[in-house]
C-alpha positions in Angstrom: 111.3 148.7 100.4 112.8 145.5 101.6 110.8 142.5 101.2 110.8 141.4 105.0 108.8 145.0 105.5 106.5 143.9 102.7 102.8 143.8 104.0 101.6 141.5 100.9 104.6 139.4 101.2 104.5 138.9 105.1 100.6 138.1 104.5 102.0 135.2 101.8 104.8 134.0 104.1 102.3 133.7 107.2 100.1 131.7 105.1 102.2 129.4 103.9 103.7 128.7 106.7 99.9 127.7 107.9 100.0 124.7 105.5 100.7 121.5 107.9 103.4 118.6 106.6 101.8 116.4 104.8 99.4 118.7 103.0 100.4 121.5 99.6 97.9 124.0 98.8 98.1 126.2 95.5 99.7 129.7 94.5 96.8 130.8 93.7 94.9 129.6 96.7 97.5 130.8 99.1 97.5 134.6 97.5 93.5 134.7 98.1 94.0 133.6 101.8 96.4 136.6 102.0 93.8 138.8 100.8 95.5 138.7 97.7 92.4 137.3 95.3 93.7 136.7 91.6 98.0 136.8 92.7 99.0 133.5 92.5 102.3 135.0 90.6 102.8 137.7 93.3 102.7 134.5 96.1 105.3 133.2 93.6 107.4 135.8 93.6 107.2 136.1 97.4 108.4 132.4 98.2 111.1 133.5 95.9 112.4 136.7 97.5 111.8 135.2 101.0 114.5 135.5 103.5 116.1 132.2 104.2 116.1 132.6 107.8 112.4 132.6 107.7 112.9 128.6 106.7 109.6 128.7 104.7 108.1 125.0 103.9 108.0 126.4 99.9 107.6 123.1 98.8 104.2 122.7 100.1 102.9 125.7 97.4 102.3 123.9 94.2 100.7 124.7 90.9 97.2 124.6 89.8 95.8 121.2 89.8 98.9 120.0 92.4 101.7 120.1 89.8 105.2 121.0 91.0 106.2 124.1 88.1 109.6 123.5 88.2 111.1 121.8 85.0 111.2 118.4 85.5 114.7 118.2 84.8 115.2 121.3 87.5 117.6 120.9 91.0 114.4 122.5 92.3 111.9 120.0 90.9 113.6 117.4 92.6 113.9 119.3 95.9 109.9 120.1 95.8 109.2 116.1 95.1 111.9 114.8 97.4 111.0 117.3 100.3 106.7 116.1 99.9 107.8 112.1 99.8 109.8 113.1 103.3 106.2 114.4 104.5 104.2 111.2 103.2 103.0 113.2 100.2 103.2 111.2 97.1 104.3 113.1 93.8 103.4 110.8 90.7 104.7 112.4 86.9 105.2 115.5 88.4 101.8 116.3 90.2 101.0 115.6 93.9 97.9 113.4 94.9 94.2 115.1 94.7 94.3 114.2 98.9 97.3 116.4 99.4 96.0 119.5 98.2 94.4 121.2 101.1 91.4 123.7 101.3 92.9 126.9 102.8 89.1 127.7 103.8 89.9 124.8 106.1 92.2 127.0 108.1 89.8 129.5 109.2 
């Protein structure tokens, strides 16, 4: 099955596309607001198959705790951090601030 006709993934992708600028929420805490309790690596693995057309704001999905998991020394750790400074979210040794990190009870 293609991932575009994915239910699970479509349920990830809609959610993260819920989180505003400005504001990350977790792997983990984006997989449970899919319905998805307990699959933060299957929200992983969606952001990672996702069609690029669907111009996902991935860097807003951060690890437990707000860290980025790309290696530091990673093209794609720099995106992630340079991509949150553009939306006023600071990233300080690899971890965003506790104010960033958004509830995704919050979106009802």
């Amino acid at each position: 099955m293609p991932a575009e006709d994915n239910p699970a993934l479509q349920g990830i992708w809609h959610v993260v596309c819920l989180i505003p600028r400005g504001r990350v929420s977790s792997y983990g805490a984006v997989a449970r607001a899919a319905g998805l309790p307990g699959r933060a690596r299957q929200a992983g693995f969606a952001l990672r198959v996702a069609p690029k057309a669907l111009n996902l704001p991935w860097h807003r999905v951060v690890g437990a705790g707000g860290r980025i998991v790309f290696p530091k020394s990673s093209r794609e750790h720099g995106e992630q951090a340079r991509r949150l400074h553009a939306e006023g979210v600071s990233v300080q040794n690899g971890r965003v601030t506790r104010s960033a990190i958004m509830d995704l009870d919050e979106l009802g």
